[in-house]
Legacy VTK file of the C-alpha trace (Angstrom):
# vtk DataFile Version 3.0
C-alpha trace
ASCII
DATASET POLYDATA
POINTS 504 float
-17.509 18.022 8.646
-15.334 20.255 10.632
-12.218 19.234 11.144
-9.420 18.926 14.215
-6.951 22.013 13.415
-3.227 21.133 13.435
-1.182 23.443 15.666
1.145 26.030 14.306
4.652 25.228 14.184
7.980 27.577 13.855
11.820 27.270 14.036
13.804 29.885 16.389
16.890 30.758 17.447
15.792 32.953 20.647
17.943 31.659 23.805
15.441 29.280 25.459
15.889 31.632 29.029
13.879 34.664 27.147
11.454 32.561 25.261
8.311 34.230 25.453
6.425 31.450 25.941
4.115 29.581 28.456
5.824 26.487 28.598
9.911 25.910 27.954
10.740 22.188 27.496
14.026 20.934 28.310
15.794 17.481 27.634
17.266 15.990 30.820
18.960 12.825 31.622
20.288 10.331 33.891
23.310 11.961 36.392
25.397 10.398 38.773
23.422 8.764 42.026
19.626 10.512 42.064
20.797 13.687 40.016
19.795 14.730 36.446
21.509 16.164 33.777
20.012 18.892 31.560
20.687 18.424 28.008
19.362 21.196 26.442
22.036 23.742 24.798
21.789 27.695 25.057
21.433 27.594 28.631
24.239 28.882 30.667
25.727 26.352 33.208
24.298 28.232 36.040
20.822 27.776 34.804
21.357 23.809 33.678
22.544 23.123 37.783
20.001 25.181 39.202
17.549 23.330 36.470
18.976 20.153 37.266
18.580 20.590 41.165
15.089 21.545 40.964
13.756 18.691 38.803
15.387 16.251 40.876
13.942 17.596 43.853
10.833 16.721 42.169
11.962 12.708 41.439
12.641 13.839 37.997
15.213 10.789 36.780
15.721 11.850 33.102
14.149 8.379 32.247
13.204 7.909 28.283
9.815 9.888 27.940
8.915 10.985 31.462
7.882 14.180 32.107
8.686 16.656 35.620
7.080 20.330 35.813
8.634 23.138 37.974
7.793 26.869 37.865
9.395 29.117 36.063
12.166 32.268 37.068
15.256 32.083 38.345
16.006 34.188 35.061
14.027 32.034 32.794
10.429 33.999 31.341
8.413 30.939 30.821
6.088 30.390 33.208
7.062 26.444 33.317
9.964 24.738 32.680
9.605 21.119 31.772
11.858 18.408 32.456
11.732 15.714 29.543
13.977 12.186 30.242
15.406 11.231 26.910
17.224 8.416 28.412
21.125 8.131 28.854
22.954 10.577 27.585
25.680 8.540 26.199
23.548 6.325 23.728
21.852 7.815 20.996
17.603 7.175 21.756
16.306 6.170 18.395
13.884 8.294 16.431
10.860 6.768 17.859
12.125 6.806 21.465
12.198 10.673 20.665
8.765 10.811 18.842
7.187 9.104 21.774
8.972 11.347 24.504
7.765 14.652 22.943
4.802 13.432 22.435
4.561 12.983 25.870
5.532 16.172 26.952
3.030 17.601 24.160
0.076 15.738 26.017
0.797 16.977 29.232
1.199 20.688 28.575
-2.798 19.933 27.233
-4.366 23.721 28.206
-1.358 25.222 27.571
-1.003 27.437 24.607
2.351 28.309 23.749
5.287 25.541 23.855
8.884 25.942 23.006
11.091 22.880 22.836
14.528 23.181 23.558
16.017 19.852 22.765
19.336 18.671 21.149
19.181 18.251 17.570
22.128 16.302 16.104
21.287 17.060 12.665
17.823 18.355 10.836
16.072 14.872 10.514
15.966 15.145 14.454
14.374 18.490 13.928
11.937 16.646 12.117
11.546 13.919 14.247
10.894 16.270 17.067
8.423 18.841 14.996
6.304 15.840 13.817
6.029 14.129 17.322
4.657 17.581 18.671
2.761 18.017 16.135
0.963 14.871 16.223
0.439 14.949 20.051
-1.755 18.410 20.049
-4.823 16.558 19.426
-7.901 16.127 20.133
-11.057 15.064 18.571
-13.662 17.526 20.095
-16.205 18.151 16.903
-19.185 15.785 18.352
-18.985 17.409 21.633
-21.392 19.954 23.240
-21.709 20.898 26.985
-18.251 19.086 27.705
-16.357 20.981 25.913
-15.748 23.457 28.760
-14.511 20.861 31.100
-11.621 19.138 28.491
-8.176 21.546 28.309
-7.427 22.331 24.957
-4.938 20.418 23.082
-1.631 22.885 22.360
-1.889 25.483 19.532
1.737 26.720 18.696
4.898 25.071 19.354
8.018 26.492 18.416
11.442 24.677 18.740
14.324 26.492 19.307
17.629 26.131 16.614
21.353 26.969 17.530
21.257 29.530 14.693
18.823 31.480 12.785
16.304 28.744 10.354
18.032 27.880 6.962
15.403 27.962 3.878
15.520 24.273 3.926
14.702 23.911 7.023
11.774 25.609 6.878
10.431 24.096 3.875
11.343 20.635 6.023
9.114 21.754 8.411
6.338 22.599 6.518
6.557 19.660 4.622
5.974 17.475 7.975
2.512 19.921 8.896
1.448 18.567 6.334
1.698 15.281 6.794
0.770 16.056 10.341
-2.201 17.721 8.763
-2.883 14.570 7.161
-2.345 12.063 9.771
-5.129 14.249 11.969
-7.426 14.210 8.670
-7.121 10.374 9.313
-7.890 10.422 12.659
-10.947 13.028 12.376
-12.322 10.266 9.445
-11.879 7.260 11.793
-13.049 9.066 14.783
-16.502 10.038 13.413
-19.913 8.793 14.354
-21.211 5.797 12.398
-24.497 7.536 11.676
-22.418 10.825 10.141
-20.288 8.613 8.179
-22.077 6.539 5.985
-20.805 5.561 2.743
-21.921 8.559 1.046
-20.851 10.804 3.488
-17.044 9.265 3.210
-16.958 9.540 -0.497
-17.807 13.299 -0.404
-15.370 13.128 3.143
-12.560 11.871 -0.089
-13.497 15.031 -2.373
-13.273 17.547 -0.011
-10.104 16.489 1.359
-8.671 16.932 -1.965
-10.928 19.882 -3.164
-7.605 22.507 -3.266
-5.650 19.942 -4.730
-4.984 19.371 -8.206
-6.749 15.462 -7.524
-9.344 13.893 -9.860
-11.919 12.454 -7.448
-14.638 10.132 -9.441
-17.421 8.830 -7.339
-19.641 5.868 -8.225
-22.822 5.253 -6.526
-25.126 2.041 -6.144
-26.205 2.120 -9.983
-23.068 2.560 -11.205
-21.836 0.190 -9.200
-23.926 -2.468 -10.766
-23.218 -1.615 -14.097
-19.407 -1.776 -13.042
-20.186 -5.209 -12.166
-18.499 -4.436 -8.679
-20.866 -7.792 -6.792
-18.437 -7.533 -3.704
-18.985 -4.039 -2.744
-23.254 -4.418 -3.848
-23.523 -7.563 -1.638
-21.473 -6.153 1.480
-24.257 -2.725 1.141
-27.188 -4.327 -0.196
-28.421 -4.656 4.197
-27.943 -1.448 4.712
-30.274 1.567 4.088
-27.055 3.549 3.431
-26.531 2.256 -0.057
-22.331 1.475 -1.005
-20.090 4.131 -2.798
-16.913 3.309 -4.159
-14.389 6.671 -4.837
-11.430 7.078 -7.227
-8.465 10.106 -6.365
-6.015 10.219 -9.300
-3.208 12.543 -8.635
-0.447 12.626 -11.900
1.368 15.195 -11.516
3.111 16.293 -15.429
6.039 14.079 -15.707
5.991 11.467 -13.430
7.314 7.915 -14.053
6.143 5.980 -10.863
2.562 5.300 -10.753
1.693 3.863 -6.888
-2.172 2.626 -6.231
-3.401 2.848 -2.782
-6.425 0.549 -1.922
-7.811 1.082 1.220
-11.380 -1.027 2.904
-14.022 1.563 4.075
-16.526 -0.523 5.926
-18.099 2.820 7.462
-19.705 0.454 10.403
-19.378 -3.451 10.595
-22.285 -5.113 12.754
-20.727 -8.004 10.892
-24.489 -8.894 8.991
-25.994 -11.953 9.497
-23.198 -13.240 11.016
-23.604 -10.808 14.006
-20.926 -10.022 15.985
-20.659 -9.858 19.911
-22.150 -6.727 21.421
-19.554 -6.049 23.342
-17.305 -2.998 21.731
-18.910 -3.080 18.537
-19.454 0.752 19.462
-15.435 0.949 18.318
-16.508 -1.318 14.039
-17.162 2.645 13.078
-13.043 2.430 12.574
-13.858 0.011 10.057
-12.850 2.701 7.650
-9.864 3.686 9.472
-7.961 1.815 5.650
-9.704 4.055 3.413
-9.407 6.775 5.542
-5.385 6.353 5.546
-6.069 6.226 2.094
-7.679 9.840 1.511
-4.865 11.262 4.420
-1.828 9.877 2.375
-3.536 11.026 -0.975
-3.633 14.149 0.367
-0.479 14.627 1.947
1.088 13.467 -1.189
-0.696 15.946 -3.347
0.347 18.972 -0.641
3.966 17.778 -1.040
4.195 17.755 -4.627
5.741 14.648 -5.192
6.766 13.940 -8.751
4.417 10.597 -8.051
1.317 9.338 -9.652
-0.768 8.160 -7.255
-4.325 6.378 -7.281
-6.179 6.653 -4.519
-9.603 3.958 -4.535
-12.015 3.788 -1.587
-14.298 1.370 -1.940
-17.413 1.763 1.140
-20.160 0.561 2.058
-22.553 -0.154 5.987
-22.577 -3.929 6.792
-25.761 -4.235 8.464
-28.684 -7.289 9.230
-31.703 -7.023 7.280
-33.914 -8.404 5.634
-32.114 -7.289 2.638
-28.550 -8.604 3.771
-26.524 -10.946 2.331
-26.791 -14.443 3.522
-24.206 -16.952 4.728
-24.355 -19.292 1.552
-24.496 -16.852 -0.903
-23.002 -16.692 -4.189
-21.201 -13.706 -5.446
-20.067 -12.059 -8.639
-16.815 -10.077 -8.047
-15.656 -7.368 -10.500
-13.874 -9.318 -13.506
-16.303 -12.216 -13.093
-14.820 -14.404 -10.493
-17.463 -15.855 -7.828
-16.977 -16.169 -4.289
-19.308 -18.260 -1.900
-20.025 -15.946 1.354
-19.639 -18.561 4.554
-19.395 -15.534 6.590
-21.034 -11.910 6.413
-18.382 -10.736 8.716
-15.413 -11.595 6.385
-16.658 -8.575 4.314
-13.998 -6.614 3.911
-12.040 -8.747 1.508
-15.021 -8.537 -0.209
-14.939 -4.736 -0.893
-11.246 -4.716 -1.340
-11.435 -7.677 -4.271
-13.760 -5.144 -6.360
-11.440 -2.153 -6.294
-7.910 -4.123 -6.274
-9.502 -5.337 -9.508
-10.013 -1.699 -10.740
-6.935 -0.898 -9.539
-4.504 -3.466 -11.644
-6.365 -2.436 -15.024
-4.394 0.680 -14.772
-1.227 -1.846 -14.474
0.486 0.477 -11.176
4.022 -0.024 -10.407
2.897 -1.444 -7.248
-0.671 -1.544 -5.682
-0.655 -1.574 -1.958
-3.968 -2.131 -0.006
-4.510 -1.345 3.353
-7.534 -2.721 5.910
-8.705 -3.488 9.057
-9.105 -7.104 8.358
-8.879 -9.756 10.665
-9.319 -9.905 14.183
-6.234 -12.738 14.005
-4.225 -9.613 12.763
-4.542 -8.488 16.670
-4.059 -11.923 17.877
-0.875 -12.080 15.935
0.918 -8.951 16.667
-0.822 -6.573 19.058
-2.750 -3.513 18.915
0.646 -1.540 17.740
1.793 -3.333 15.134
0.493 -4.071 11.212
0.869 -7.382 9.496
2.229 -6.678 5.982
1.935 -9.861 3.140
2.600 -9.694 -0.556
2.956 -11.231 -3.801
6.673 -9.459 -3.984
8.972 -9.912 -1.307
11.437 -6.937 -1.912
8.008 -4.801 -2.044
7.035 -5.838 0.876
10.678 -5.307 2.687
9.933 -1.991 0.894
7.160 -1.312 2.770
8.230 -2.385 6.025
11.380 -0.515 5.591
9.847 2.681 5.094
7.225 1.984 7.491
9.978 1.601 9.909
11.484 4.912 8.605
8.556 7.090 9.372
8.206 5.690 12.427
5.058 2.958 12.062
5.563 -0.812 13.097
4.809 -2.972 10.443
6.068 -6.248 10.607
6.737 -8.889 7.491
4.263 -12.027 7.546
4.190 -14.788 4.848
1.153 -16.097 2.559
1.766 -20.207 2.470
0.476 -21.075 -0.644
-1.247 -24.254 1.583
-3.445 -22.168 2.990
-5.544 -21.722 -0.415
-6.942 -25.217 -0.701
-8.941 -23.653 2.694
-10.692 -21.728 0.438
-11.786 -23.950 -1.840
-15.822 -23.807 -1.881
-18.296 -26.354 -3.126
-20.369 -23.671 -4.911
-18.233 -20.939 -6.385
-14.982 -20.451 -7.460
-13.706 -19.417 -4.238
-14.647 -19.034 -0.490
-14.571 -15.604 1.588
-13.382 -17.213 4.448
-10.753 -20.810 5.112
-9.340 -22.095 8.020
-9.285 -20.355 11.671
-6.064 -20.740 12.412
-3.572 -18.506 10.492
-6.243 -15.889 10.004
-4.390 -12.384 8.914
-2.564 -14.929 6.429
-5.784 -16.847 4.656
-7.599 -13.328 3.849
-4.517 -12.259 2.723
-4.496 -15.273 0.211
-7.824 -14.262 -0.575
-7.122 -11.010 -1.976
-4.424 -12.172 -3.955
-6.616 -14.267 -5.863
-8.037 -10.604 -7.406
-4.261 -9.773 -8.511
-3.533 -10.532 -12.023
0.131 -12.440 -12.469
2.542 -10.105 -12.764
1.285 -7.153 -10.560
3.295 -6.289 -7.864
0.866 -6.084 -4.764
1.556 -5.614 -1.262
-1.299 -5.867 1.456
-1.374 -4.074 4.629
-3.688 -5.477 7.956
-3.714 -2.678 10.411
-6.287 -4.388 12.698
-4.568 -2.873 15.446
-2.382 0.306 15.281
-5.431 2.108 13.631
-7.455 2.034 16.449
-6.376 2.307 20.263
-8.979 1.723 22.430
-6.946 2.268 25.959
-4.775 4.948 27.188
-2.998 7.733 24.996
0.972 6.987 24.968
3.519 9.737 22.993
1.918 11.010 20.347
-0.676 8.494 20.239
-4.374 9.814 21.291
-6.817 7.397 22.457
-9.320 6.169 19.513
-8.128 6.867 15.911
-4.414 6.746 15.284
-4.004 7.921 11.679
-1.761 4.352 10.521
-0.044 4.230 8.117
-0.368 7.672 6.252
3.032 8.433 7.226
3.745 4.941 5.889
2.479 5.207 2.454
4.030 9.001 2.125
7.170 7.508 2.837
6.409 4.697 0.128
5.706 7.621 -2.176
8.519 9.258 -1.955
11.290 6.979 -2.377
9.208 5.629 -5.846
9.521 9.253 -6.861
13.326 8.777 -6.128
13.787 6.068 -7.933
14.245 4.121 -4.575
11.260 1.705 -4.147
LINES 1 505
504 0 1 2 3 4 5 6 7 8 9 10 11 12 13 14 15 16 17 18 19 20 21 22 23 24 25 26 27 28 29 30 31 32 33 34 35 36 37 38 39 40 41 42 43 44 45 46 47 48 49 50 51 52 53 54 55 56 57 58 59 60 61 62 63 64 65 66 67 68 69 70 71 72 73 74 75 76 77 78 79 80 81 82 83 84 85 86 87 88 89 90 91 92 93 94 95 96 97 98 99 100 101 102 103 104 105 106 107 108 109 110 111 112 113 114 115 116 117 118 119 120 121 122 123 124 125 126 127 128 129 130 131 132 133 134 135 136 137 138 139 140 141 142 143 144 145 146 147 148 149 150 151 152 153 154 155 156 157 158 159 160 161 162 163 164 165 166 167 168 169 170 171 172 173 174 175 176 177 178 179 180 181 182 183 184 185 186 187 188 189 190 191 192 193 194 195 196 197 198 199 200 201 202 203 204 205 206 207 208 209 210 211 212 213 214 215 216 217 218 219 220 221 222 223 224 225 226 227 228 229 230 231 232 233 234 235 236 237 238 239 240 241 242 243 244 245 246 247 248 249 250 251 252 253 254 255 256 257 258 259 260 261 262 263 264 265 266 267 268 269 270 271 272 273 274 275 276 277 278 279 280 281 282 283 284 285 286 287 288 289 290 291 292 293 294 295 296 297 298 299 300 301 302 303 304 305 306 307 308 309 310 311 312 313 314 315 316 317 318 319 320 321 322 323 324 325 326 327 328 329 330 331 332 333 334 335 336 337 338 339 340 341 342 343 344 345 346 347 348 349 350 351 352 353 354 355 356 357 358 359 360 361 362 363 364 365 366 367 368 369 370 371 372 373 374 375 376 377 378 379 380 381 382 383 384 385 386 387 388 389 390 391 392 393 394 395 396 397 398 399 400 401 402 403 404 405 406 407 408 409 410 411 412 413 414 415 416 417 418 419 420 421 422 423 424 425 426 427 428 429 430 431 432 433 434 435 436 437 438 439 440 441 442 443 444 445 446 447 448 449 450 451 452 453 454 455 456 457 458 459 460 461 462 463 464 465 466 467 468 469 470 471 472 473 474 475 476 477 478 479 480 481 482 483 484 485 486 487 488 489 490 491 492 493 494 495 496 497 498 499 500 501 502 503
């Protein structure tokens, strides 16, 4: 499949009034009464008034992440200047305030090909914070489209932003260090954002290898017979409807000499009609980001690879179509899981536990410093906390603030959520050994307690429900495009890392 390129991204030190470049952003803020301020350093004070006068001629108020256009001259060579409100000028605007505001200025200058941002950077992680924002704002997903094309304006293709003095070597390697993790984060989104019918399970697995073809990443791919001699009954029962049989793939990156080993589990339901237990009609087109876990899976696999980190890391996506047929798992059924344990189905639409019980199983044999899986689960996840936040539950509390603090630290909400130990006598079935599916209320939480039936004692687990930040179905906002968001790559790099470091 052909994938969304990232834009280009370089560090200068020109003076942003002979920028040769279409489109010269500058940082502007509150003033007294209706004026602005421009922020933006290497711009004489003559050309910061006249700036300044011109944008708020336009209404311009230097608000956090709005966005004014004038034209150009006046002794500045970019065609268009444009005004970017990073809030008050005397309180620092946190990292994602920033992110967001680029991001919008990134979406707007859409048809534009050349952008230089000229923005105050404190220190180089708010070069960073800046170069990834603009980064992950030039996108947009274009691959399934044919006589429209011509009519959408093409997302921005080189960005530079513009440094007091010439780039330092560790800047630049900064920089390219966060392409690539922009690189990844748009892999993501190109995954989640494909058609249903050229994504089936097969297709994702081989989606898993290529991503990770110039990388020095085992990839091991099982299909439907090995599958059953695996004994993997979650992942067989969840595919067995489908004429798109299940696949279940395996990225092992270990690079010589590391001492962390991190497992990343991620649910690739490639489309979820829910089975027998249909689901409404209405925006079931949007189940084909069923996926959108495994895909975050493959993104952070590969990011982590790019970056070298002195990690091992195990990537397992575990896939499969959950269709009606005549062939589909019933409600009543009786399942064997990898590692014998049987779970009564009471739902066909509480299938991606299912999948995810097979491959966390996998996963602990290889005993992982920490395993950390990561789904679309539960509709309650939305309920709960919104489309822009994840629900994150474990077995290991300081994991889990682990993972919330470096969620938080790359810039993703993810927000703490228990797993009451009352909540498994909901599960108790009159058949098997366990239920797929307990009580209504407290959702996110029960499926959670699900899954960590499949964890062996002593395995530090943490589990990840991005229901809703992987997918946003309404209007873009910052860096965010509408449909596939690419959660929780950035996440799970960050993770990475700081095990590498000794940190996590």
């Amino acid at each position: 499949m052909t994938h969304t390129p990232t834009a280009k991204l370089s560090l200068a030190d020109t003076k942003p009034a002979a920028a040769a470049t279409d489109a010269l952003v500058v940082a502007i803020a509150p003033g007294r009464g209706k004026k602005v301020e421009v922020l933006s350093p290497g711009l004489t004070s003559a050309a910061r008034a006249r700036l300044a006068e011109a944008l708020a001629g336009l209404g311009a108020r230097g608000t956090s992440g709005e966005v004014t256009r004038i034209p150009g001259g006046s002794g500045i060579k970019a065609s268009v200047v444009v005004g970017l409100g990073l809030g008050d000028a005397s309180k620092q605007a946190d990292p994602e305030s920033v992110r967001r505001a680029v991001g919008n200025a990134v979406r707007d200058l859409e048809g534009t090909r050349r952008v230089t941002l000229a923005l105050p950077l404190a220190d180089d992680e708010a070069l960073l914070t800046v170069s990834l924002a603009g980064l992950l704002a030039a996108y947009d997903f274009v691959a399934f489209r044919h006589a429209s094309t011509k009519d959408r304006k093409t997302p921005v293709r080189s960005i530079t932003v513009l440094l007091p003095s010439p780039p330092t070597p560790e800047q630049k390697r900064a920089v390219r260090q966060v392409a690539a993790v922009a690189a990844s984060v748009n892999l993501t989104r190109d995954l989640v954002n494909t058609p249903p019918n050229a994504l089936p399970p097969a297709a994702l697995a081989n989606a898993a290898a290529a991503a990770v073809a110039d990388l020095p990443v085992q990839v091991t791919i099982w299909d439907e017979l090995d599958l059953v001699r695996e004994g993997c009954g979650g992942i067989l029962a969840v595919g067995q409807g489908s004429a798109n049989p299940p696949r279940l793939a395996k990225l092992e990156y270990a690079p010589e000499g590391a001492r962390a080993h991190l497992a990343l589990v991620g649910k690739g339901i490639t489309f979820d009609t829910g089975g027998i237990s249909l689901k409404p009609p209405l925006n079931m087109h949007e189940m084909k980001s069923d996926m959108a876990g495994a895909a975050a899976v493959i993104g952070a696999v590969r990011a982590i690879a790019e970056l070298e980190l002195p990690i091992r890391v195990t990537g397992w996506v575990p896939s499969a179509e959950n269709m009606p047929s005549g062939t589909a798992q019933r409600p009543g059924d009786v399942i064997r899981m990898y590692g014998g344990k049987t779970v009564e189905v009471l739902n066909t639409d509480a299938e991606g536990r299912l999948i995810l019980a097979d491959a966390l199983g996998l996963a602990a044999e290889d005993k992982p410093d920490l395993i950390i899986d990561v789904a679309t689960l539960t509709g309650a996840a939305v309920v709960a906390l919104g489309l822009r936040t994840a629900g994150v539950m474990g077995n290991d509390d300081d994991a889990r603030t682990a993972v919330c603090a470096a969620a938080d630290a790359a810039g993703e909400a993810m927000w703490p959520m228990p797993l009451p130990e009352d909540l498994r006598k909901g599960l108790n079935s009159r058949t098997a050994d366990i239920a797929n599916i307990g009580d209504r209320n407290g959702g996110m939480l029960s499926a959670g307690v699900f899954l960590l039936e499949f964890i062996p004692a002593g395995q530090s687990w943490v589990h990840v429900d991005i229901a809703g930040p992987s997918f946003n179905p309404k209007h873009a906002y910052g860096y965010t495009p509408r449909g596939a968001t690419g959660s929780a790559v950035r996440t799970f790099v960050q993770v990475a890392a700081e095990m590498a470091q000794g940190e996590g």
